[in-house]
C-alpha positions in Angstrom: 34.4 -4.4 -19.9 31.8 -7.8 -19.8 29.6 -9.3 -22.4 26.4 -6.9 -20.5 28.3 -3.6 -20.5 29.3 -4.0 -24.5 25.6 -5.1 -25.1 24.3 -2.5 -23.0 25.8 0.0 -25.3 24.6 -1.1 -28.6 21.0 -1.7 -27.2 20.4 1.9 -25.4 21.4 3.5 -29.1 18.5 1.2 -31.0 16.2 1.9 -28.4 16.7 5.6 -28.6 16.4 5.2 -32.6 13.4 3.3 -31.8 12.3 6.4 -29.9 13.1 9.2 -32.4 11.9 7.4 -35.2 8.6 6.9 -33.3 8.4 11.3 -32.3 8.7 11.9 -36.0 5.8 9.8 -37.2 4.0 11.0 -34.7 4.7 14.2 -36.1 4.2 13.2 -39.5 0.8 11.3 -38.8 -1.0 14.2 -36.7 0.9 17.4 -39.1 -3.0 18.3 -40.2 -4.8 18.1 -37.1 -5.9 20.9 -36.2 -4.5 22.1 -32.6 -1.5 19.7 -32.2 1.8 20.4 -31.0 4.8 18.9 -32.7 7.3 16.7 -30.4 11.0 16.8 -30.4 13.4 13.8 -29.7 16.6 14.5 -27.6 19.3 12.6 -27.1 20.9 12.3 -23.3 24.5 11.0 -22.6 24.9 7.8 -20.0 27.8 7.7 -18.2 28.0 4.4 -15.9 30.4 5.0 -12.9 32.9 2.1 -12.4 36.1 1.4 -10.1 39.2 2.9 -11.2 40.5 -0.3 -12.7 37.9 -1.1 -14.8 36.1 0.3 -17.8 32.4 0.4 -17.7 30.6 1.5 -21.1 27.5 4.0 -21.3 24.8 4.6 -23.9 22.1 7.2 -24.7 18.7 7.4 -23.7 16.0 8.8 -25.7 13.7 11.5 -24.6 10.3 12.8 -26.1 10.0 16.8 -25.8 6.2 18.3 -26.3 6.5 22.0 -27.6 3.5 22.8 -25.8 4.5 26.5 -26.0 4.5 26.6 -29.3 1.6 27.5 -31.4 -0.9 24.9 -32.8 -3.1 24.9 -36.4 -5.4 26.9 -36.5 -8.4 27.0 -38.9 -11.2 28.9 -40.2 -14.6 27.4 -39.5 -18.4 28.6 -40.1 -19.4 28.4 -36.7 -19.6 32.1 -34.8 -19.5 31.3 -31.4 -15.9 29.8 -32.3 -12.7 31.2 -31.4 -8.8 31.1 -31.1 -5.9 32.6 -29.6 -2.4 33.8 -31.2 0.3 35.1 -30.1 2.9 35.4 -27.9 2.3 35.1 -23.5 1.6 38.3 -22.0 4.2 39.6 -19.7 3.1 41.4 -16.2 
């Protein structure tokens, strides 16, 4: 294992930190608008083929997941003409 495979390692996991850290304020900093749609982090395992002799370190790479199936804020307004949908999808 080199200097670059042991670094690469350490750095994929503070990146993906970096990345979950960043979904939840996200979440945090939009929770009362009105319509938005939460994200998720996930997490996915690297594995770095190598020869059979040698040992070659992965890491984890950080994903952003939109839940835009989910349902949004909705709130009561004063205005007639608007409108908004709940529930589940129809099924055919």
């Amino acid at each position: 294992m080199g200097l670059f495979g042991a670094l690469f390692a350490g750095v994929s996991g503070l990146d993906s930190q970096s990345n979950k850290i960043g979904v939840i304020s996200n979440n945090i900093a939009n929770v009362n608008t009105v319509g938005f749609k939460q994200g998720q982090a996930d997490f996915d395992t690297l594995v770095v083929p190598s020869g059979t002799t040698t040992f070659s370190p992965g890491g984890v790479i950080g994903g952003n997941e939109q839940l835009v199936n989910e349902q949004g804020l909705i709130s009561a307004t004063t205005s007639p003409t608007d409108v908004a949908i709940t529930g589940g999808a129809c099924s055919s």
